[in-house]
N, C-alpha and C positions, 0 to 999 in steps of 0.2 A: 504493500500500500504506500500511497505517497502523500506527503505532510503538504496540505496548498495555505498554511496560514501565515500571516503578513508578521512571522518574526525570523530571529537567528535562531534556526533548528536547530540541537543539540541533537539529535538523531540524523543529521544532513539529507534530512526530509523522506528518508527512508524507513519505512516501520514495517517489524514481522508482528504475527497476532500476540505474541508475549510481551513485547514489550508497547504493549498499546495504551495498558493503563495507565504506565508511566509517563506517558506523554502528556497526558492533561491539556488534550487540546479538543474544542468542540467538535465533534465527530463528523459534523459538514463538511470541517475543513480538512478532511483526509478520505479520498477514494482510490478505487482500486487501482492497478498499473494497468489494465486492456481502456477503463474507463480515461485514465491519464493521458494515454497514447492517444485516444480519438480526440479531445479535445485540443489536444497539440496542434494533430494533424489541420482539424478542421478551421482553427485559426491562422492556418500558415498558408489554407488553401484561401483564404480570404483574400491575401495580399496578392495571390498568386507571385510565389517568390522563385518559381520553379521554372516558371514563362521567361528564360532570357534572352531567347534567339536576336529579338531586337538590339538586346545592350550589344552581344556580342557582335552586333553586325556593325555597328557606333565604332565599336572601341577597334576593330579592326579597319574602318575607315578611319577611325581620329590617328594608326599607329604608321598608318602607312605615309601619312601626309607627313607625320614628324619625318619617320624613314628621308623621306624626301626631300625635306628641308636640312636634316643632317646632312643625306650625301651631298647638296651644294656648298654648306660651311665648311664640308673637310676639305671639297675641290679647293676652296678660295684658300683656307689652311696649309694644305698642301704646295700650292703656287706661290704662294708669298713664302714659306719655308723656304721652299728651294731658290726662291728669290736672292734670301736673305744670306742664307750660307754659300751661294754662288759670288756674290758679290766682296763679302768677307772671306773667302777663298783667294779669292783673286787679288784681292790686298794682300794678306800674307804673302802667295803667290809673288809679287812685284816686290816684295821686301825681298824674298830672300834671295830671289834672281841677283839685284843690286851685292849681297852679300856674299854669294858664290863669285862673285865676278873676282874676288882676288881674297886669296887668308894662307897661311900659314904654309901650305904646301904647290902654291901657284909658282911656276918659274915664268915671269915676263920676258923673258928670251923666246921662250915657244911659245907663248900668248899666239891669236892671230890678229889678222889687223882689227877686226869687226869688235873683241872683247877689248884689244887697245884703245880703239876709238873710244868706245863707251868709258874708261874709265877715263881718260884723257877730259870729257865732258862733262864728268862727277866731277873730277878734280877743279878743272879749268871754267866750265862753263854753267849752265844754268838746270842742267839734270835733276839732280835732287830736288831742287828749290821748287821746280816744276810740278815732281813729281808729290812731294808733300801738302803742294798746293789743289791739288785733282784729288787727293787723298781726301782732306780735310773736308772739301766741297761736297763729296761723294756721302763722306758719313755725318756732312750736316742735313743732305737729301732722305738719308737713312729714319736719322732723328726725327725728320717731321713726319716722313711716312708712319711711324712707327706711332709718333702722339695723333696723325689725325686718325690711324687704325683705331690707338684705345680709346677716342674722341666718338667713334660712331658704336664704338661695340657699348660706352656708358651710355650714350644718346638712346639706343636701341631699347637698354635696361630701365631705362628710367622716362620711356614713352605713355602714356596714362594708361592704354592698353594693356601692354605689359605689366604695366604695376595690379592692372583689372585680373592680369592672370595669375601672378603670385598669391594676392589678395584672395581668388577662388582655389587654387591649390593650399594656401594654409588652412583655409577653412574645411578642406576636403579631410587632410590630413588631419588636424582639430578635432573633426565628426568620425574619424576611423581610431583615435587615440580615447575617446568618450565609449567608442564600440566594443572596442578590443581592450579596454583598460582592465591592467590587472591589480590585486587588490595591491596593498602594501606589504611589504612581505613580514613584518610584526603579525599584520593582521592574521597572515596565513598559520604562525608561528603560535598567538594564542590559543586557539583548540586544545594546543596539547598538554596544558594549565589542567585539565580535565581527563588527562589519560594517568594510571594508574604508572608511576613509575618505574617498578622493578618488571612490568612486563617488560617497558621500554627499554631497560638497561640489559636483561637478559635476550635481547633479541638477537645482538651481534655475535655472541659467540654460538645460540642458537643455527643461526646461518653458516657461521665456519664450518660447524661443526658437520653442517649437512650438504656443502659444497653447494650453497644457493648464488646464483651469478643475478637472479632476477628477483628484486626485491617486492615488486607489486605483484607479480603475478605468483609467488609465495604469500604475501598477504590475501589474495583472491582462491586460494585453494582452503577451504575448507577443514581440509580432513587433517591439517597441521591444529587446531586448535586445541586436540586434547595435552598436546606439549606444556598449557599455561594452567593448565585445571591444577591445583593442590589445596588442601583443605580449605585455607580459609579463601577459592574464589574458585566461584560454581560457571558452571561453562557461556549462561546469557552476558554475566557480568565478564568474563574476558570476551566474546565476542564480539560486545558492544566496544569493547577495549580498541578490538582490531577493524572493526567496521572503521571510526573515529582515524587510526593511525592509518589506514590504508586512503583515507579520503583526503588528509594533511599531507600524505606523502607523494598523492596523484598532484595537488596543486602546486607543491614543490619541486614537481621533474614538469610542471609546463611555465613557472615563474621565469625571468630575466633575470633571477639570480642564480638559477643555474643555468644558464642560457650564456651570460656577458660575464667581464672578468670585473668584478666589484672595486679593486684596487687602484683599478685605471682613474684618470681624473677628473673622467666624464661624469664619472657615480661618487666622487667625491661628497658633494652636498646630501645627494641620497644614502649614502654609507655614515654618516656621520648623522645624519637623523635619527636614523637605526641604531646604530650604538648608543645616542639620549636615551632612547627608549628601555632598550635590554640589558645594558651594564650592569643595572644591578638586580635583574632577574637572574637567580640563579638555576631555576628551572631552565628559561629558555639558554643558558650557557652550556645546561647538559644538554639542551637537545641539535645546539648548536657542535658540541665535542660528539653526539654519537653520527651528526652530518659528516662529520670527517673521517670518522670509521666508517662508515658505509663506501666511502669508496674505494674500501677494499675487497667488499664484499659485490657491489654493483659498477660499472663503470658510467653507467647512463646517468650517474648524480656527481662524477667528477667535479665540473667546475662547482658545481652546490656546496661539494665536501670543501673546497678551493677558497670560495668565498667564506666557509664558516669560518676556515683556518685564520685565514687574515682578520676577519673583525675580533676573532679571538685575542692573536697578538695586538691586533691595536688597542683592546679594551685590556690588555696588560693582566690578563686572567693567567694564574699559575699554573702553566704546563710542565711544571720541570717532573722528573719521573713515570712519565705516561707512555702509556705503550701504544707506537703510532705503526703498529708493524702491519705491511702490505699497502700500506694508505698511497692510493695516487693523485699526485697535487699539480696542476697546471695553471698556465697564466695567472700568476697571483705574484704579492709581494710578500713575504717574510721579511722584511729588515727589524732585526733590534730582538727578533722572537728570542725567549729564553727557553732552552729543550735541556738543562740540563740534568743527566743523569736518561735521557729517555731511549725508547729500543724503533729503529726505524728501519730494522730490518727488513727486506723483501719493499721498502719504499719504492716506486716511480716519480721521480719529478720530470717535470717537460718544462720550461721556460720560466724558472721561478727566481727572485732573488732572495739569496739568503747572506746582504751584506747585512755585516753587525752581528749577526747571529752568535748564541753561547749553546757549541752543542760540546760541549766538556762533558766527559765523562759518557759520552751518548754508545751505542750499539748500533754500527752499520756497515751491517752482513747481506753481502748479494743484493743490493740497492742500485737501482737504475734510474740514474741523474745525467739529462741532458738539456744542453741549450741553459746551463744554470746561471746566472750573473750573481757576481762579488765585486762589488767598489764601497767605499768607502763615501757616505754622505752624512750631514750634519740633519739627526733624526733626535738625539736625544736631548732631553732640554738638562743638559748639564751646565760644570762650573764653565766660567769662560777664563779663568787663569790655573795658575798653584792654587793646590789643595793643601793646606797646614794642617789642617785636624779633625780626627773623623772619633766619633763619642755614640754609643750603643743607649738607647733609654732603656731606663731598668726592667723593662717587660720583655725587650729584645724584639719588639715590633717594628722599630724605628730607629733611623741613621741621621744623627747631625751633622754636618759638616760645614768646616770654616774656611773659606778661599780670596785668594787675594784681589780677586772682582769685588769683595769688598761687602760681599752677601753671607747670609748662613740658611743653609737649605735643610729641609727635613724630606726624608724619602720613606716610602715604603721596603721595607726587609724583603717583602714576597715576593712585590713586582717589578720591584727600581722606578716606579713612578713618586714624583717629586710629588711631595703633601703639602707642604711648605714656604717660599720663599720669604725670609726677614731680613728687611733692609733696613739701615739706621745708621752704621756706621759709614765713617767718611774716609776710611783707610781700609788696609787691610787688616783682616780679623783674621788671626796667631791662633785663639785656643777655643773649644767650647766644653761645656760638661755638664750632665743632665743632675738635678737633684735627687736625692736618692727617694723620693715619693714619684719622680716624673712629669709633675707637674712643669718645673721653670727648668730653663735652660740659662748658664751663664756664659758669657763669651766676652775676648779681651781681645783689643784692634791697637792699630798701629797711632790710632786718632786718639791714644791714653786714655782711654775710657772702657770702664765695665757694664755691660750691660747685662739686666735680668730679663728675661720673655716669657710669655706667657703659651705653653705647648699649646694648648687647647684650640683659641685666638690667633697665634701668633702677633700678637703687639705686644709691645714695650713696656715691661710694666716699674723697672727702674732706670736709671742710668747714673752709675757713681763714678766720680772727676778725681780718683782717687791720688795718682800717677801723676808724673811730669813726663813722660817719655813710653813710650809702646809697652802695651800691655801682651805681655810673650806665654803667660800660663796662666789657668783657673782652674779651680777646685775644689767642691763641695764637700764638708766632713760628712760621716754615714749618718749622722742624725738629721742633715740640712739647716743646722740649728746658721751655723758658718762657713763663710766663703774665702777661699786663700789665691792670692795673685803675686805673681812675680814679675816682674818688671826690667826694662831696660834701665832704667833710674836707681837701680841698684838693692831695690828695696822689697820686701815682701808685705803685703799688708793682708791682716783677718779681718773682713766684715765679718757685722751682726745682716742675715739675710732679710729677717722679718723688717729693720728701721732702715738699713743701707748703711746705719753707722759704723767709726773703725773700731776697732777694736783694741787689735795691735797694730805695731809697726816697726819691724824687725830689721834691724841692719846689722852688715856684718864682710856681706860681704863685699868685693871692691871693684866686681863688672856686671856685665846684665844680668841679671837673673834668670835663667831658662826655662825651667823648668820646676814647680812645687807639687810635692804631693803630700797626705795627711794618709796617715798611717790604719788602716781599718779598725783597729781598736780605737783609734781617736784620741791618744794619746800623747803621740806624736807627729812630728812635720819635717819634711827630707826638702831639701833645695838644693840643684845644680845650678854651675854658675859657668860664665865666660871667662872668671876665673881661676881653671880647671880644680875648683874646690867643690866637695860637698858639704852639707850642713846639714845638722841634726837639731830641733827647738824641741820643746817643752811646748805642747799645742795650748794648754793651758795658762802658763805663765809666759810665753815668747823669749823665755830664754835660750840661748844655745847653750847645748848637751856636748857636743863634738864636731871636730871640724874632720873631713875625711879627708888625704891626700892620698892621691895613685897615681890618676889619669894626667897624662903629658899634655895632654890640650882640654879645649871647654867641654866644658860635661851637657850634652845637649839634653840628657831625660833620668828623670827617677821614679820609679815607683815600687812600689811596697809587694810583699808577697800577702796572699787574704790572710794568712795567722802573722802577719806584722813583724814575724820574727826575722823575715830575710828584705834585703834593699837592694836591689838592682839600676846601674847605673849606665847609660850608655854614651859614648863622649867622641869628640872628634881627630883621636888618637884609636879610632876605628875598632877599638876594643871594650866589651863589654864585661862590668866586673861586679861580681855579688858580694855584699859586706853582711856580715853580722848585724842585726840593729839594734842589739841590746849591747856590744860592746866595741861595735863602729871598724872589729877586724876583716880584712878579705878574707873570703873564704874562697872562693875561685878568679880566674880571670879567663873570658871567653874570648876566643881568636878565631875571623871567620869572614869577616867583611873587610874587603879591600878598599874600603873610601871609609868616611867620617860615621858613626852611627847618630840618627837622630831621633830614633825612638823606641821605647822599651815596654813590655806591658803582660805580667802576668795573668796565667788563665786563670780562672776563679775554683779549680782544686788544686793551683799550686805547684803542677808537676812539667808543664811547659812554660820556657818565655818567649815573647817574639819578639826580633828584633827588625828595625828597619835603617836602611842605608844611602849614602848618595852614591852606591853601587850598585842600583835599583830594583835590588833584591832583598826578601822577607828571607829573616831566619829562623826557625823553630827550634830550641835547645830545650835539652831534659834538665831539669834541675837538679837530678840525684844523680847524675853522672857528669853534668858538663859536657855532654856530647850533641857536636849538631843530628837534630831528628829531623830535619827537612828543609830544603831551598825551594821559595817560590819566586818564582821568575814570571813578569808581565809585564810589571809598569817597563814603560823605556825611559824616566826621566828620576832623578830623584824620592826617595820614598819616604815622604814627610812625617806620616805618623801611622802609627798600629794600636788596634783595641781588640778585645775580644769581645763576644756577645755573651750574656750573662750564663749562660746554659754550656759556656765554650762550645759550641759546637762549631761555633762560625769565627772567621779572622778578617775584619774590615782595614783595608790600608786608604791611605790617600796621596796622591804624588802632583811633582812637578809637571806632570803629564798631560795635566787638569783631569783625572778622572778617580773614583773611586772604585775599589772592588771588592768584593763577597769572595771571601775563599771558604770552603769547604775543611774545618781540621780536624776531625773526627776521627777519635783512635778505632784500632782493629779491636778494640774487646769492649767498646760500646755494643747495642743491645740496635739490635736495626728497627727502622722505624712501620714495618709489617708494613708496606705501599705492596702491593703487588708486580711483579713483574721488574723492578728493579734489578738493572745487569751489575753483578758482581765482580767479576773474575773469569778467564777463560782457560785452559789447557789443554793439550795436546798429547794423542797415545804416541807411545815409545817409536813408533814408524812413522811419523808426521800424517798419517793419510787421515785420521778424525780430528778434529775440533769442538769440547764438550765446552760451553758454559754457563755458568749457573747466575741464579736468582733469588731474590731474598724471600720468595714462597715454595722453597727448597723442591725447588724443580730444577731441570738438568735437559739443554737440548746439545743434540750430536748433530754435527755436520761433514758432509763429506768434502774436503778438501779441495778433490779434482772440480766438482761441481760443482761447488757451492753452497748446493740442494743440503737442506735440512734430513738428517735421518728420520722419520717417524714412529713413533713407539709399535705401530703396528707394524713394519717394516720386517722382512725376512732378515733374522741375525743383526740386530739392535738389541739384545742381550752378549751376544758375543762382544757386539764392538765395545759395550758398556764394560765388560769383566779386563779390558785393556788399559783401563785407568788406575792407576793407584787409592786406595783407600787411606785416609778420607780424598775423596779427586782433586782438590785443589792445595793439597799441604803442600806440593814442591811446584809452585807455579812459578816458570821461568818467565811469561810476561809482564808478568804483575810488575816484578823486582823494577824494570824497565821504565813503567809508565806512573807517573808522578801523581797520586791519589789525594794530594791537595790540591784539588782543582778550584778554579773561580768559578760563583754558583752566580756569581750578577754583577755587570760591570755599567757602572754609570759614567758615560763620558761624553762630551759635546762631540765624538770623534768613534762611532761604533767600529770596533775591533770585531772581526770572524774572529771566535777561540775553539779548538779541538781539541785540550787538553787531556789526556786521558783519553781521548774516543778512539774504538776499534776498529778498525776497517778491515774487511775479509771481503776477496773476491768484488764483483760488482763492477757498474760504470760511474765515471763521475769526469762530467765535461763539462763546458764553458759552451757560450755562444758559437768560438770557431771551430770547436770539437777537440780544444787541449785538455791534455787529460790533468783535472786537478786533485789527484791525490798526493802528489808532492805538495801542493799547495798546504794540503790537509796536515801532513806532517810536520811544515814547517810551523804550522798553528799548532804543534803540540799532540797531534794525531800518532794513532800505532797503525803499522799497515802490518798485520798479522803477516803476509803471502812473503815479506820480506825477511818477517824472524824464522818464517819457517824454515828456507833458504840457507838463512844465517846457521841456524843450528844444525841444518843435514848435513854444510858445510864440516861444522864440526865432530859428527859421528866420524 
């Protein structure tokens, strides 16, 4: 039966006898499908819409006459062309005649008389002068031809007539766009607000599973629906499920978004409407991420899955660990997307770009990538100089940073989208540091002045003049009761946070001050200085406790260990050295960076420090051995400052570079974070021909070497290949050793960098527009090309 009443059908005007009562609609307004059809028919035969012979006889007279009018404009087209290049021909032509007549290899002895003459005329007589003059004349006849041409062809366009026909073809066009309009693709997109989730979610692997290539005409079979049935939903309520999805799903393989490529700049305005709308719909985000699965499973929704992908990355939605395997993605853009940690195995891309891109740590095994573009454009709305100081708020949601453009930005941890921008100061701003509530931020600029902000707002809620010269460090005690700055002016001073009052005002020592930090018990207060001194106060009474001597040049950072019992110091004598702080002795001295160190910063259990350099490299040292546990290598400029997030799990730096970045430092006997599908680790049996690698839902796929091809569990002798691996399979993993597992999970920069840090590559294609193969490319971003260690170690059997 069919629904004929004047609203938005929830049944898509479709009803079987069961679900009729549900409908709550007067019984008028619903008759049969044979009664439906006649009425169609018999309206249609009203207009008689069927009767064309006449249009067609019109429109095959109105086609012939263009025809006709066409082939006189190409005639005259044609004739002036050849005009035109015959006569510019013939110019050249008479140039270089004059120019053969004599150069470098002429002997004028054998010359004959006729080329003598001639030059004898150039030289002597009026040749040239003549000839420049016939020139000149020739291409000022050119010119007018040329303006009285474009004179009749504007004449032509802008006759009232002509304008009579434009005027009737927009409005044809108008009345065909009124005819044929389709809805808005939001529109299309709500319905499924109403469809039961977990059918939706279990659909995709549903289809893998059953080797479905046609996704609608699987929705229109029937006899699939006892697959949804389980206790708590009986078979009308998943049908009605799939009636709904199958009628969402037809509108979306006939829309112009999967039809045109969204990214282009045509669909700018319309693409960005669309994003107002659904950004912060997280339904429609899923149904958006399962459009981009589907075309792996359908190709007929490619550009669809194409377009979701991109509004995805533009609306800055956390992809990193998602499993995008077999997915094919064409004409679109990816700039800036973040994928890291994800598996994009069995991918196709055809024409995509993926500048900026972070696919660190990514999985891409037997991937067919062409026509790809990589360049470098200004997409992110980063700092625009040096980055000085990068400060974690104490929930670890959020990144401050202070840069010499003279701003302090606050960013999103998840997506590297900027939350924030606070402007105020008139210099550049040296430090910032969240309150240990996270409510206020403080920050010290080169303009001598401290400012307090308000996170929430972002405005201004103090500003203290405390300083006579650049304010170079600040720092909140753990209560937030007080604030500590150190200064170019030589001086350290404690506000009271709540009045802006001082407190103390510590002097001592005899160059800038660098750097201050307050001890986590609260106790006490460590200062570096320009005067390669440290200094130890009493937080309490501002007296000094100890003066530290070691370091050969200025001590650029200090900071406390969380139990206060250890102090760490990093200085421009490129060595970093840990004192005692209850009795001011060294206890180690760290050796490791070849330029100046300028910043130091324990993880918050104590057992890592990170350093950073103007050797543009992060170091990671164990504290109970003194041993480097890790170099990370990115910035290419100076590395200003290092913090860790409060859970340690993450390592923020900031550089000369102007950008910031997210590393990944997450020891091996942390507890994983149960995401599914997360690539771990890969190795290889003792004969190089398989490649098993694992996942953090303690799954295990084999692949065959030669091919590429995935082994499948159902596979003949896929137990034997399995008994080839050592127990446990990944204890002696010769790639692992190789590939650098602190990777950067998010890079904020005015300047988007491709990163491949850690990412696997086996087998597969991957090219560029003119068909260069960019897997070197991929390496030099920090990529493993598996096909080459294989190589390397047969070598060594």
């Amino acid at each position: 039966m069919i629904c004929l009443a004047p609203h938005r059908c929830q049944c898509q005007r479709k009803l079987c006898a069961e679900c009729l009562d549900e409908h709550k609609v007067d019984l008028k307004q619903i008759v049969s499908i044979r009664s439906f059809k006649e009425k169609v028919t018999k309206k249609l035969n009203q207009y008689t819409l069927n009767e064309n012979s006449e249009i067609v006889e019109k429109m095959i007279k109105f086609q012939k006459m263009l025809n006709r009018s066409q082939a006189k404009l190409i005639h005259i087209f044609e004739n002036l062309s050849n005009y035109v290049t015959s006569v510019y021909k013939t110019i050249e032509q008479k140039n270089v005649s004059f120019v053969n007549l004599i150069n470098e290899d002429t002997n004028l002895a054998e010359s004959s008389y006729n080329d003598l003459e001639k030059l004898v005329q150039i030289t002597e007589g009026t040749t040239l002068e003549d000839w420049n003059d016939g020139k000149i004349s020739l291409l000022q006849k050119m010119d007018r031809m040329m303006h009285w041409f474009n004179q009749e062809i504007n004449s032509l366009c802008l006759k009232e007539e002509m304008k009579e026909i434009y005027q009737l073809v927009n409005s044809i066009n108008q009345t065909e766009q009124v005819v044929e309009r389709k809805k808005d693709f939001y529109e299309v997109l709500i319905p499924f607000k109403n469809i039961d989730i977990q059918i939706f979610k279990s659909m995709i692997e549903i289809l893998r599973e059953a080797k479905i290539s046609d996704f609608l005409g699987f929705l229109d079979n029937q006899q699939h629906l006892e697959q949804y049935v389980d206790r708590q939903r009986d078979l009308n309520f998943v049908r009605s499920n799939i009636l709904k999805i199958t009628n969402i799903i037809r509108d979306i393989k006939e829309h112009d978004f999967n039809k045109y490529d969204y990214s282009n700049a045509n669909y700018q305005e319309t693409k960005q409407d669309l994003i107002e709308k659904i950004s912060q719909d997280k339904m429609i985000i899923e149904i958006l991420q399962f459009l981009v699965r589907l075309t792996a499973i359908d190709q007929s929704f490619i550009q669809c899955g194409s377009n979701a992908l991109n509004l995805l990355v533009d609306m800055k939605v956390d992809l990193q660990k998602r499993s995008f395997e077999n997915i094919r993605i064409k004409n679109t853009s990816l700039i800036g997307a973040n994928f890291v940690r994800c598996n994009f195995s069995g991918s196709e891309f055809n024409n995509v770009d993926l500048s900026g891109i972070n696919f660190n740590g990514t999985q891409l095994f037997n991937c067919k990538w062409n026509k790809i573009r990589i360049h470098e454009l200004n997409n992110f709305d980063g700092h625009s100089n040096s980055v000085h100081s990068v400060c974690f708020s104490p929930d670890g949601n959020t990144l401050a940073s202070a840069s010499e453009d003279n701003s302090i930005r606050l960013w999103d941890i998840k997506t590297g989208k900027q939350k924030v921008k606070m402007d105020g100061h008139s210099n550049w701003v040296r430090s910032v540091c969240f309150s240990p509530d996270g409510t206020t931020l403080a920050s010290g600029s080169d303009d001598y002045s401290i400012r307090l902000w308000d996170i929430k707002t972002g405005q201004q809620k103090f500003k203290l003049n405390v300083h006579t010269s650049t304010v170079l460090s600040v720092q909140f005690t753990s209560d937030g009761t007080t604030l500590v700055s150190g200064s170019a002016d030589k001086s350290i001073r404690l506000l009271d946070v709540k009045t802006g009052q001082e407190k103390f005002k510590l002097d001592g020592h005899i160059h800038y001050v660098w750097s201050v930090c307050f001890s986590p018990d609260g106790a006490n207060l460590a200062s570096g200085s320009y005067d390669k001194s440290i200094r130890l106060w009493d937080a309490k009474t501002g007296q000094q406790k100890a003066k530290l001597d070691g370091h050969s040049e200025w001590v650029s950072s200090v900071c406390y260990s969380p139990d206060s019992t250890t102090l760490a110091s990093g200085s421009g004598d490129k060595s970093i050295r840990l004192w005692d702080a209850k009795t001011g002795q060294q206890k180690a001295k760290l050796d490791g960076h070849s330029e100046a160190v300028r910043s130091v910063c324990f993880s918050p259990d104590g057992t890592t420090l990170a350093s950073s350099s103007d050797d543009k490299s992060i170091l990671l040292w164990d504290i109970k051995t003194g041993q480097q546990k890790a170099k990370l290598d990115g910035h290419i400029e100076t590395v200003r400052s290092v913090c860790f997030s409060p859970d340690g799990t993450k390592l923020a730096s900031s550089s000369d570079d102007k950008s910031i970045r997210l590393w990944d430092v997450k020891t091996q006997q942390e507890k994983l974070d149960g995401h599914p599908n997360k690539f771990l680790s890969v190795s290889f049996s003792p004969d190089y021909s398989i490649l098993a690698s694992s996942y953090d839902d303690n799954s295990t796929r084999l692949w065959d070497v030669k091919t590429g091809k995935e082994i499948q569990l159902s596979d003949m002798g896929y137990q034997e290949c399995l008994v080839q691996f050592p127990k446990p399979l990944f204890q002696n993993n010769p790639l692992s050793k190789g590939v650098n597992s602190n990777i950067t999970l998010l890079l904020i920069s005015s300047q988007p960098i491709f990163q491949a840090q850690g990412a696997f590559i086996f087998k597969g294609e991957f090219a560029n527009q003119l068909g260069i193969d960019l897997r070197t490319f991929f390496k030099q971003s920090g990529g493993c090309l598996l096909e080459n260690q294989i190589q390397l170690k047969q070598e060594q059997i």
